[in-house]
C-alpha positions as CSV (number, residue, x, y, z in Angstrom):
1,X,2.3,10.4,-19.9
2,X,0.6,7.4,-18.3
3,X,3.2,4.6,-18.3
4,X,2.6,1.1,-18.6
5,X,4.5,-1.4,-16.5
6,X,4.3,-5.1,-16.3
7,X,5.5,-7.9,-14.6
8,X,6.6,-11.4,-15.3
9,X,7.7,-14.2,-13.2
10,X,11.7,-14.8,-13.4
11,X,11.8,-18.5,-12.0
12,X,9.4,-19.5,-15.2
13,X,10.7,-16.9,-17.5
14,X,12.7,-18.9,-20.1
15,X,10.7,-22.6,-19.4
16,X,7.2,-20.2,-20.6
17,X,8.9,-18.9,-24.0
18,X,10.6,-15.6,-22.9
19,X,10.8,-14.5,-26.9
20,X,6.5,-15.2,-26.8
21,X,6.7,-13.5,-23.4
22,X,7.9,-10.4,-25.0
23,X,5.0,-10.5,-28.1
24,X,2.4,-10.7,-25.0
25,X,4.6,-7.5,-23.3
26,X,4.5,-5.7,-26.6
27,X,0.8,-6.1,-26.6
28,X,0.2,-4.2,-23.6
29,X,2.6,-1.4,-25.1
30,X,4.7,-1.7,-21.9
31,X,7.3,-0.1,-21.6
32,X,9.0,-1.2,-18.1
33,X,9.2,-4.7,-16.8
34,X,9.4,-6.1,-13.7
35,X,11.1,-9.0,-13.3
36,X,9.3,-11.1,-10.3
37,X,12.6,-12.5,-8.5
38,X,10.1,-14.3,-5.9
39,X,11.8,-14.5,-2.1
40,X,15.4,-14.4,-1.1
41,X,17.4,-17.1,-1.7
42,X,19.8,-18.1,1.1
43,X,21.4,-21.2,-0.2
44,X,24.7,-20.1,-1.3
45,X,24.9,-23.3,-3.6
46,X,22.2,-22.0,-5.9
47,X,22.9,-18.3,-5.5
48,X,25.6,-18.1,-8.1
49,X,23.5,-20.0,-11.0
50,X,20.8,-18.0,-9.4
51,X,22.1,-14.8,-10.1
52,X,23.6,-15.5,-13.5
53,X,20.2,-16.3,-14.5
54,X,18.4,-13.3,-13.3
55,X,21.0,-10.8,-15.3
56,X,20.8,-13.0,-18.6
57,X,17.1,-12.4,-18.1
58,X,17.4,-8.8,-17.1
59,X,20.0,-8.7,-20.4
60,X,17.3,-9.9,-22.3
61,X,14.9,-7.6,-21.4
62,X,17.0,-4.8,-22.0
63,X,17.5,-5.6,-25.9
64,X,13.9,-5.7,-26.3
65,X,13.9,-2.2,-25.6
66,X,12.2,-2.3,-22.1
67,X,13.2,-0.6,-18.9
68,X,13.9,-3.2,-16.7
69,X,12.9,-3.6,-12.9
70,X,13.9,-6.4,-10.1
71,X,10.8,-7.2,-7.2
72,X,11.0,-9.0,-4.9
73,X,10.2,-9.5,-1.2
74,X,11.8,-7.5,1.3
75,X,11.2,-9.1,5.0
76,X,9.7,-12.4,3.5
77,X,12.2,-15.4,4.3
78,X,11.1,-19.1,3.5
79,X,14.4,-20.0,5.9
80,X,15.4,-18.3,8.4
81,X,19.0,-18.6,9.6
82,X,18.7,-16.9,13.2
83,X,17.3,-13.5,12.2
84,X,14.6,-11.7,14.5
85,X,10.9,-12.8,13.5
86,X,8.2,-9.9,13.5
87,X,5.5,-10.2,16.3
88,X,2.3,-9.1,16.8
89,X,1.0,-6.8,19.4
90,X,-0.6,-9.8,21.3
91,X,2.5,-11.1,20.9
92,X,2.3,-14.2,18.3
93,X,5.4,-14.9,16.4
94,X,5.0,-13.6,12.6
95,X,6.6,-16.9,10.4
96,X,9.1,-16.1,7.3
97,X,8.7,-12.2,8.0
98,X,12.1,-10.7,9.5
99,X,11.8,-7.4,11.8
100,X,14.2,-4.8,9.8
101,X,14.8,-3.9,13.5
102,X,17.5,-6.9,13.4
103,X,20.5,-5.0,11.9
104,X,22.0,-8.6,11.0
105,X,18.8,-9.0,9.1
106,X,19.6,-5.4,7.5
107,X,23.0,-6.6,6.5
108,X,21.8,-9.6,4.9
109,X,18.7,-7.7,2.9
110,X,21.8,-4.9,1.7
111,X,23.9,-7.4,0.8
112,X,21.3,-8.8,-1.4
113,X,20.1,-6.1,-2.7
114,X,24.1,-5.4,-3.6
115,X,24.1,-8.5,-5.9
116,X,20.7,-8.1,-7.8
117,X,22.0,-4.3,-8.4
118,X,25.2,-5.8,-10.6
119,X,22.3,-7.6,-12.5
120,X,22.0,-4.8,-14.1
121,X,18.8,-3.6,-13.4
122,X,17.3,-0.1,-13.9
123,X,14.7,0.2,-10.9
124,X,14.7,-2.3,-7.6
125,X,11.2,-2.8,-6.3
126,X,9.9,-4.1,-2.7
127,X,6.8,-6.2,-3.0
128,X,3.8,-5.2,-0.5
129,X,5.0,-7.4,2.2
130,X,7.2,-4.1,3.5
131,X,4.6,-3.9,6.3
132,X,3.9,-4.3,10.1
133,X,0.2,-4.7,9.2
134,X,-2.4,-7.3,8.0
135,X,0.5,-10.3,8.7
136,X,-0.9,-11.6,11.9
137,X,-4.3,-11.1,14.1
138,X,-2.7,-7.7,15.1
139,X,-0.2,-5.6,14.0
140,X,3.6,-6.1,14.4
141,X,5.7,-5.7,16.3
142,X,6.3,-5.7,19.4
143,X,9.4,-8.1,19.4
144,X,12.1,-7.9,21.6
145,X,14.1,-5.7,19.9
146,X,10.8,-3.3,19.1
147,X,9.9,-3.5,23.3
148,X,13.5,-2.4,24.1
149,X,13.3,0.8,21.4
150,X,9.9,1.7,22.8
151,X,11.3,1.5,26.6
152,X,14.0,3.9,25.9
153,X,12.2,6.0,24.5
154,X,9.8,6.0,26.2
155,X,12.3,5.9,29.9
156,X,10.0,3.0,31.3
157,X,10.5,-0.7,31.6
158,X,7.0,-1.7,30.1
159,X,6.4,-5.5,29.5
160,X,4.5,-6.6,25.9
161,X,1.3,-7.2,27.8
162,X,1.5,-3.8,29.2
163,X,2.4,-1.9,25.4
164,X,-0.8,-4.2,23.9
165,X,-2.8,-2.3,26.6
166,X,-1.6,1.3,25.7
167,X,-1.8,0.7,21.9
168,X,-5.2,-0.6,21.0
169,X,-7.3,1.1,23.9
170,X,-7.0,4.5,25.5
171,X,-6.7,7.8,24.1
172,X,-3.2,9.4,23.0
173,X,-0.4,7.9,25.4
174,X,3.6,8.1,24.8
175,X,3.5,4.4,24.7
176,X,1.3,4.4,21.7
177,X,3.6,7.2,20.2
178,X,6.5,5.4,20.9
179,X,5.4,2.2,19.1
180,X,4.7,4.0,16.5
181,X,8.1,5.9,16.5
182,X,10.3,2.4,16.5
183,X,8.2,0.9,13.6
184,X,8.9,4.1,11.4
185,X,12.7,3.7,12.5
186,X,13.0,0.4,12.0
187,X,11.7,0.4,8.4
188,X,13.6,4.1,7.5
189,X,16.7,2.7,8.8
190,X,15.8,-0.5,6.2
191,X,15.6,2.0,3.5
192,X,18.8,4.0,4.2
193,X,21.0,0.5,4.5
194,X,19.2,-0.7,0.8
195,X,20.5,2.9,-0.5
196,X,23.9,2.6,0.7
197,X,24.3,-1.1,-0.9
198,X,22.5,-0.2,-4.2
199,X,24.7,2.8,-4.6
200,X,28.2,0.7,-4.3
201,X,27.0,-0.5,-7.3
202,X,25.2,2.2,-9.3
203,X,23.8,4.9,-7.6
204,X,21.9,5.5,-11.0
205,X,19.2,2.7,-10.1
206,X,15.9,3.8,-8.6
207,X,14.4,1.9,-6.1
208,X,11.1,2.1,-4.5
209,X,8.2,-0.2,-2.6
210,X,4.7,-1.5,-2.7
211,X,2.9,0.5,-0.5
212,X,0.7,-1.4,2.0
213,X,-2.8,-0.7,4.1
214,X,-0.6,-0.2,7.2
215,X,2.2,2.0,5.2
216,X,0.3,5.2,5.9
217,X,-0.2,5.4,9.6
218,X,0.5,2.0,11.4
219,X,4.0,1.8,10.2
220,X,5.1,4.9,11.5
221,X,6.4,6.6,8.7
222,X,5.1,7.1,5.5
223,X,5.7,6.2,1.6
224,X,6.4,9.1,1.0
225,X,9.3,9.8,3.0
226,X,10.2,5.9,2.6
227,X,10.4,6.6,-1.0
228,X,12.6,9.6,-0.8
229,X,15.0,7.8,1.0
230,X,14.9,4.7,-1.1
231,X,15.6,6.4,-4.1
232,X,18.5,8.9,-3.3
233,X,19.7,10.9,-5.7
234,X,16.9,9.7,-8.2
235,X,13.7,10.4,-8.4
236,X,11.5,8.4,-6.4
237,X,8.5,6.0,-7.0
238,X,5.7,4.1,-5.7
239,X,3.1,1.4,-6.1
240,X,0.0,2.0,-4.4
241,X,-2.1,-0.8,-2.8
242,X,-5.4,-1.5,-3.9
243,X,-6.1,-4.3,-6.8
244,X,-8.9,-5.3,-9.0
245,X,-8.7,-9.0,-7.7
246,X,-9.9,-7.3,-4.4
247,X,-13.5,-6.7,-6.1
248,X,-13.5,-10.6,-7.2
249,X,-12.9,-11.8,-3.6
250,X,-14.8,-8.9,-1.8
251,X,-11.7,-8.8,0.2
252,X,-12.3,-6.6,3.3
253,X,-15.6,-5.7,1.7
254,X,-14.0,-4.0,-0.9
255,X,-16.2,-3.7,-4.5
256,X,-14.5,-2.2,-8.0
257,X,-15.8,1.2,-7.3
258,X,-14.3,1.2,-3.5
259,X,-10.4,-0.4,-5.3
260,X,-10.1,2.8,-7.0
261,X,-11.5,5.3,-4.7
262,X,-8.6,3.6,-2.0
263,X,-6.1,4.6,-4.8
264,X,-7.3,8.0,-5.5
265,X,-7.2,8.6,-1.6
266,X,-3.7,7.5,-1.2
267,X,-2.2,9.5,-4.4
268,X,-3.6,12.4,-2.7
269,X,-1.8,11.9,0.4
270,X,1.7,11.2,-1.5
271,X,0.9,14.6,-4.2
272,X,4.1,15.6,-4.7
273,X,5.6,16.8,-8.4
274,X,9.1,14.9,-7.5
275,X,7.2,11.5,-7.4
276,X,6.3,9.0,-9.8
277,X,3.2,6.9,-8.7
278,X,2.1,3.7,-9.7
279,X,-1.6,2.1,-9.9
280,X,-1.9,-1.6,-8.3
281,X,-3.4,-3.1,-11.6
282,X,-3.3,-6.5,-10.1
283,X,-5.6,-9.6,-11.6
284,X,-4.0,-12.3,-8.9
285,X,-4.7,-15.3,-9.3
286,X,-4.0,-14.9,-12.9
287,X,-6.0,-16.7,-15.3
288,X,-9.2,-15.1,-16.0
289,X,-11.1,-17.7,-14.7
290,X,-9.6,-16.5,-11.3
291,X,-9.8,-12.4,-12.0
292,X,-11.6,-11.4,-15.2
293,X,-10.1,-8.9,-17.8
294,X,-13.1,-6.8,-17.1
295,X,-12.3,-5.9,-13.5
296,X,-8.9,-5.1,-15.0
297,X,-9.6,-2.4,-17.6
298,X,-12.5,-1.3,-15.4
299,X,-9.9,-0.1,-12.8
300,X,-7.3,0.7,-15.6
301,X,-10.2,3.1,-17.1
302,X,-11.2,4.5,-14.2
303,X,-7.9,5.3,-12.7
304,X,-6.6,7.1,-15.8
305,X,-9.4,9.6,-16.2
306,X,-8.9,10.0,-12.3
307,X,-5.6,11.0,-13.6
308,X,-4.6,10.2,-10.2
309,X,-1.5,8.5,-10.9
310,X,1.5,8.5,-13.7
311,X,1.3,4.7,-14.8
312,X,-0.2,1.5,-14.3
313,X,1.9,-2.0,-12.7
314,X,-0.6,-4.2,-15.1
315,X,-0.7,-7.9,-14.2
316,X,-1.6,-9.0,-17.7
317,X,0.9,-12.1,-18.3
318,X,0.2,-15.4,-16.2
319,X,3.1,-16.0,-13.9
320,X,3.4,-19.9,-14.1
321,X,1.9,-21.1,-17.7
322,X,3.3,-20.7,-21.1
323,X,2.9,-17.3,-22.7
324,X,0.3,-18.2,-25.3
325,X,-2.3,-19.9,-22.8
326,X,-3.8,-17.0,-21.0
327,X,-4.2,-14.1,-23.8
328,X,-7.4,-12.4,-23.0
329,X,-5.5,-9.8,-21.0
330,X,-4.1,-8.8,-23.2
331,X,-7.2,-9.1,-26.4
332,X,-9.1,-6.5,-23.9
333,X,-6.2,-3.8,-23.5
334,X,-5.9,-3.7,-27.8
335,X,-10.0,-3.8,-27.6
336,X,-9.6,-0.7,-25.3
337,X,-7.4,1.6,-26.8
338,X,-9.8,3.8,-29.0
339,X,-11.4,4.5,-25.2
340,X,-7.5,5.3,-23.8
341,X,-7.4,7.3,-26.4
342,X,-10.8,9.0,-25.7
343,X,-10.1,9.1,-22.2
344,X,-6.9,11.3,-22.7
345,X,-8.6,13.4,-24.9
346,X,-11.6,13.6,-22.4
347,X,-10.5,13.9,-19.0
348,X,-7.0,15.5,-19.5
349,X,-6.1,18.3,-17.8
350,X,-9.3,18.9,-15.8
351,X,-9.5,18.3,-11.9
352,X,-12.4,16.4,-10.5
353,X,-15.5,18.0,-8.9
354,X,-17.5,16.6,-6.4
355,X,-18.0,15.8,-2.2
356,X,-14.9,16.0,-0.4
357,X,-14.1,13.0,1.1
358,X,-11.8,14.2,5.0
359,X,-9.8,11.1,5.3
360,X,-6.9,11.4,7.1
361,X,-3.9,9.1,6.6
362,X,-2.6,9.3,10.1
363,X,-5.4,8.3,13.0
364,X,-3.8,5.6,15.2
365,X,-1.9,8.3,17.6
366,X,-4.8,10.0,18.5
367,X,-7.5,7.5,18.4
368,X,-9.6,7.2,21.5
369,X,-10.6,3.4,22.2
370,X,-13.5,2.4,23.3
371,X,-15.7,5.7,22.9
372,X,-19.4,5.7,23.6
373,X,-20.4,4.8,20.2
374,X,-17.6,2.7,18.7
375,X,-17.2,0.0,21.1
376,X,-14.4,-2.1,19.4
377,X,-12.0,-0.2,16.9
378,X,-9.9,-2.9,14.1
379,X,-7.3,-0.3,14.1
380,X,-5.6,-1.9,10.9
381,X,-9.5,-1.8,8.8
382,X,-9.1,2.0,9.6
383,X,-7.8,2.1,6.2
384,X,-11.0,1.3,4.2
385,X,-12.8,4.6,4.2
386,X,-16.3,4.1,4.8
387,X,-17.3,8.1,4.2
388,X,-15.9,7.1,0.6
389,X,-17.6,3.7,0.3
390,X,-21.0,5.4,1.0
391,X,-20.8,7.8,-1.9
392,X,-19.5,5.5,-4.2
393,X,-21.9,2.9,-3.5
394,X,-24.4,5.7,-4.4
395,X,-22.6,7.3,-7.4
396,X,-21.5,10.2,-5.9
397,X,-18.7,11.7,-7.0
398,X,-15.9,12.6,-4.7
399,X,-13.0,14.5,-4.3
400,X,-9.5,14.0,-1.9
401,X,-8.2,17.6,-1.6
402,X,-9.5,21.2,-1.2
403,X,-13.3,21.8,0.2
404,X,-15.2,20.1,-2.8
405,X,-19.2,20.8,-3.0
406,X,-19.6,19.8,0.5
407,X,-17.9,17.4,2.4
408,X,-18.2,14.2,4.4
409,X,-16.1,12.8,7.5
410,X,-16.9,9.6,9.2
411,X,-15.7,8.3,12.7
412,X,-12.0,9.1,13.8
413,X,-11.4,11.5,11.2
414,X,-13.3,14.2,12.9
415,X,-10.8,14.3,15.9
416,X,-8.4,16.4,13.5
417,X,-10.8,17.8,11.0
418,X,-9.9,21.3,9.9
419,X,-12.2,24.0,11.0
420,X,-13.2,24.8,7.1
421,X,-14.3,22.0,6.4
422,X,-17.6,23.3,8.2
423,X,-17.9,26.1,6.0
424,X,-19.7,24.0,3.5
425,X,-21.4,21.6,5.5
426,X,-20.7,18.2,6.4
427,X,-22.2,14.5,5.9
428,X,-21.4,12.8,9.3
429,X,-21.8,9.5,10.9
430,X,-22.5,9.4,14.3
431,X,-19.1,8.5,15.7
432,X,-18.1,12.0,14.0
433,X,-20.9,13.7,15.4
434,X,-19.5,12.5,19.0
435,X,-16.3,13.4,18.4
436,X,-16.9,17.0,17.0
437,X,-19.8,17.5,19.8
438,X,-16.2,16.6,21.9
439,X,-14.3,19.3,20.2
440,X,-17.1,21.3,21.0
441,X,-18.3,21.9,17.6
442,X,-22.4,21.9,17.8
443,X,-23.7,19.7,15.4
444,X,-26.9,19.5,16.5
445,X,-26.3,16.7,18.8
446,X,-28.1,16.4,22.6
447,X,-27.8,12.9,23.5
448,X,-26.6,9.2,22.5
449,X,-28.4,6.3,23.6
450,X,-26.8,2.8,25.1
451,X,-25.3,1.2,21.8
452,X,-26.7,-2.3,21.2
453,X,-25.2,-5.8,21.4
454,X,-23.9,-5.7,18.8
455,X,-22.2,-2.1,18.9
456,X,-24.9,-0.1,16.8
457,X,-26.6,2.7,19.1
458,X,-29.8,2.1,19.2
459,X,-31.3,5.8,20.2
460,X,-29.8,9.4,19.1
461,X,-31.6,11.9,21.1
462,X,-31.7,15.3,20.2
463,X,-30.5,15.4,16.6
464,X,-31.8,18.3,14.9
């Protein structure tokens, strides 16, 4: 059953008409809500009122019928008292994000997380800022406390300089793996401290994350495994990243098509029956002068005859006007239920058919950088599949798990391609070619000429 969640803004829940709030909420025939609880607050003057208001609001909820969430940020602090800031690779301090490798930080966040669970609250939520990546011109971290984890495991005494080297240029190197090793320690340790709090309290209360570009590989873990921690003795869920408000702002060159091919890719790396998984439906900056409705039940459509997920996180409700000035969310979701309807009827229980995209969520640890043909590697856009940007900008349609029709791997996802994929042929770009020609895989390839200025190789010789 595809379930429909939605989120509202707790500092302007009661001042925008909480009972009109619920009409709207009713509209979109939610039945979870998340309550936006914004970033921590560390004045301990306003915490108490704080806190009453958030479980009169969470109260509320609950007697309209809905299951009842708390989101909020996990590392994001507007004031920091003395905790450890995150820092980039090259070093640059990351403002108002802590580094979960602080265990005084850890202490705080559990403690928090302690009080928000006596609100009463059925699920806890991290927003997408649970992340080393896409905070700073490089991903985090390499603070202090991240160099000292990497230099014992690794046995060395390597400076930050030295680490930047190893982890964006070369091939695979222990210092790379290392880095990698602290990040996903630092944020499973995170998880564990939030479970032990929450579960003082009620160890009934599921809690989950955001996922994040970086959350797959750069991270060092995975959201998968972060999940399963997070939720204990519950079952685990998930948000996965990818918005239509993305396809309004071209952000990283995404279009609509690309948002939910990103989402389809990541649910197939997290395909597990134990897991509940949740589409980004996102329309920031809400009104609809920002995002249109349009781009919002284009995705919505799409992604449930993808069937790729169990529900929808569906930004339909403004977060800071009154409840009855932005409604056209809302007007298009009642429009569209005869085709929700059809969809189900449609596209329910059949797979998909089509090219087999080979994207593979973990590349960083065995990335070579510089190779002949790729220059300069942005090892945080690795994300943003260009094999699956090509076919959709052509209409092709595409598939994330076994062989498909054919299939198609693009630049450092050859370097742990699967022998089978061959069996049916292969679409390649020539950064795969290189790296299967590597493997010693003949793909028909003699020769590259010199790449150009601008990194684009300006002569293949030999291709057949």
């Amino acid at each position: 059953m595809y379930k429909i969640s939605v989120p509202v803004f707790n500092p302007h829940f009661k001042r925008a008409d909480r009972e009109k709030i619920v009409h709207e909420l009713k509209r979109f025939n939610a039945e979870r809500v998340f309550l936006g609880l914004d970033t921590y607050v560390t004045d301990e003057k306003k915490r108490t009122g704080y806190f009453n208001e958030v479980a009169e609001n969470c109260a509320f909820l609950k007697s309209c019928g809905f299951e009842v969430g708390a989101w909020y940020w996990a590392f994001w602090l507007n004031d920091n008292p003395g905790f450890t800031n995150m820092r980039s690779i090259s070093g640059n301090e990351i403002e108002k994000f802590m580094c979960p490798s602080d265990e005084k930080y850890i202490e705080f966040a559990a403690d928090y997380a302690r009080k928000i669970a006596k609100c009463g609250f059925d699920l806890i939520q991290f927003d997408d800022d649970l992340r080393y990546g896409f905070l700073s011109d490089t991903p985090a971290c390499l603070c202090d406390n991240h160099i000292r984890m990497i230099n014992e495991i690794t046995g060395e005494h390597s400076t930050r300089e030295q680490l930047e080297k190893y982890i964006i240029s070369g091939g695979k190197n222990k210092f790379r793996d290392a880095y990698l090793t602290a990040n996903g320690k630092a944020f499973e340790s995170f998880a564990r401290a939030i479970r032990r709090a929450v579960d003082e309290v009620d160890p009934r209360i599921r809690i989950g994350a955001c996922t994040c570009m970086s959350s797959w590989d750069i991270d060092g873990t995975d959201p998968y495994t972060l999940a399963k921690i997070f939720a204990g003795n519950t079952k685990p869920f998930m948000r996965l990243i990818g918005a239509p408000y993305w396809a309004v702002e071209k952000s990283w060159g995404n279009r609509l098509s690309d948002v939910v091919e990103l989402e389809r890719m990541e649910s197939s790396w997290s395909r597990h029956e134990d897991i509940e998984i949740i589409a980004e439906g996102d329309a920031f900056p809400r009104p609809r002068i920002n995002c249109p409705a349009s781009y919002l039940e284009g995705f919505d459509t799409a992604i449930r005859a993808s069937g790729c997920t169990d529900g929808i996180l569906k930004y339909g409700i403004d977060y800071t006007s009154n409840a009855d000035y932005e409604k056209g969310y809302a007007v298009l979701h009642e429009r569209n239920a005869h085709t929700y309807d059809a969809i189900d009827k449609i596209f329910g229980g059949k797979s998909s058919c089509g090219v087999r995209v080979y994207e593979s969520a973990k590349k960083v640890s065995d990335m070579v950088m510089p190779t002949k043909v790729n220059s300069t590697v942005n090892i945080q856009d690795m994300f943003f599949s260009k094999a699956a940007r090509t076919l959709s900008s052509c209409s092709i349609p595409t598939v994330y798990e076994g062989c498909g029709i054919c299939g198609i791997v693009f630049d450092e996802n050859a370097r742990n391609l699967p022998l089978e994929a061959l069996e049916n042929g292969l679409i390649l770009d020539i950064a795969a070619a290189e790296i299967l020609t590597e493997r010693g895989i003949d793909v028909g390839l003699e020769s590259i000429g010199s790449p150009n200025s601008d990194g684009a190789t300006s002569l293949i010789e030999g291709m057949e």
